[in-house]
N, C-alpha and C positions, 0 to 999 in steps of 0.2 A: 122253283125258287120262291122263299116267300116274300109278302109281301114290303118296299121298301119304304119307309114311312118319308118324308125329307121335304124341307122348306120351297117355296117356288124359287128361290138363288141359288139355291145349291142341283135344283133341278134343271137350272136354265147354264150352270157351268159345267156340267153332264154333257150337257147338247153343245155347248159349247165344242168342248174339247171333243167329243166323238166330230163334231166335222171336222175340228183340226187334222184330228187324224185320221178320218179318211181321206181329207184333202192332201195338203203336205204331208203329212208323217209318213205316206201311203208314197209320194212323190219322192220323198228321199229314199226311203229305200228300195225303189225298182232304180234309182240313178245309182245306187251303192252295187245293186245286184251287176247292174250292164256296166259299171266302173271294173267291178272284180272279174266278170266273165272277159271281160276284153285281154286281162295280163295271161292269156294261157290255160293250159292243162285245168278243167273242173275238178280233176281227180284229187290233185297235189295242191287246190287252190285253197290256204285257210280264209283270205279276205272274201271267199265268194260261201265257204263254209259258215263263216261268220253273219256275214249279209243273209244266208238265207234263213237262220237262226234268228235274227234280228225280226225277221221277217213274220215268224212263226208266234216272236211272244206279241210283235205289234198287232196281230189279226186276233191272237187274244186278250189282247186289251180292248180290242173293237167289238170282240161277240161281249165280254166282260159289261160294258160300257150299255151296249144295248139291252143285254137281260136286265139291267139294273136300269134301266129306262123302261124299259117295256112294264115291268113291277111297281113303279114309282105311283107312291099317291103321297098328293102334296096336301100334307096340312097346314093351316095359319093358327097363330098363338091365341089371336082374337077368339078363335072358335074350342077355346079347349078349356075344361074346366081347373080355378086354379087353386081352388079349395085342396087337391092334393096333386102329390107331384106325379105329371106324365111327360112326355114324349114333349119335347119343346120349352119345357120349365124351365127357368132359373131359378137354384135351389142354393140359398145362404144356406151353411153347414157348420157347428162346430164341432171339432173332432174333440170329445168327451175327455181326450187319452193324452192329447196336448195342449187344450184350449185355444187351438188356433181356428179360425174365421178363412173359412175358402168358399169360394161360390162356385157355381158349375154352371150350365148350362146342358140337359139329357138331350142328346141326338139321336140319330142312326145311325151306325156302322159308318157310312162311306160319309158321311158330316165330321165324326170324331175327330178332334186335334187338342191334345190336352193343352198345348202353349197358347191358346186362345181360349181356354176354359171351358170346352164340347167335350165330354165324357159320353160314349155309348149308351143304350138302354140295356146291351148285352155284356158290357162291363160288369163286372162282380160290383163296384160301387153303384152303378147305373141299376142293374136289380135289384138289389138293397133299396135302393130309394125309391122305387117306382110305389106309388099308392099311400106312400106315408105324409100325414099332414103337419101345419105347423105345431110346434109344440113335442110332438113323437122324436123318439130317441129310435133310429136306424142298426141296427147289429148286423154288420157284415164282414162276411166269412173271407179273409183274402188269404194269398200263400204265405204271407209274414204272421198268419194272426186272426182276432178278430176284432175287428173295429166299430168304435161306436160313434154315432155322429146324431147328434140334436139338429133339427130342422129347425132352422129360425125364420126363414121367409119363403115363399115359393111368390114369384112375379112371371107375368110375358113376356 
């Protein structure tokens, strides 16, 4: 896997949640498994079908959880150059093609949440922008098109 880039919060709610779930989450369903074993026949049982199913994505979300911690390098904004836009920028944008004014913020992967303004690096927006400085006009290639967006500010 490569490497996962991501802020120390987002690293530390990683660690978070993987003990959640090895503690509890791991706890509810062995009490679901020995719930469902108890009503009878394993053969004909869907709730024990289901439970051990449940079972199988929640241990994937655990191995999940760890390769993406085991990869994790935490970088800070302080340390990053902001002359052009990389990994952790906030990038005022105007899209050429409506005149409208959006900011972003470039993540990683498991950071991205567009309703809070986190755009991916492996987003088609997110690679279009990476490397271009104030002033530069961005051309990126999406499934509706191709879109232009002027960089008006890059900040920490």
């Amino acid at each position: 896997m490569a490497v996962n880039y991501v802020s120390k919060e987002t690293l530390e709610q990683m660690r978070e949640e993987l003990t959640q779930l090895k503690t509890s989450g791991r706890a509810e369903i062995a009490r679901a498994i020995a719930d469902a074993r108890e009503k009878g026949d394993l053969k004909e049982n869907a709730e024990y079908d289901a439970a051990k199913e449940a079972q199988g994505y929640h241990e994937a979300k655990i191995a999940q959880l760890e390769s993406a911690i085991a990869n994790a390098r935490v970088i800070d904004a302080k340390d990053l150059d902001m002359s052009k836009v990389s990994i952790l920028s906030r990038v005022k944008l105007t899209n050429m093609g409506t005149k409208k004014v959006v900011e972003y913020q470039l993540v990683s992967e498991t950071e991205a949440d567009l309703k809070s303004g986190k755009i991916s690096i492996t987003s088609p927006i997110g690679k279009g922008l990476l490397g271009k400085k104030v002033g530069e006009v961005a051309e990126i290639a999406v499934p509706s098109g191709t879109l232009k967006f002027k960089i008006e500010n890059i900040s920490a």
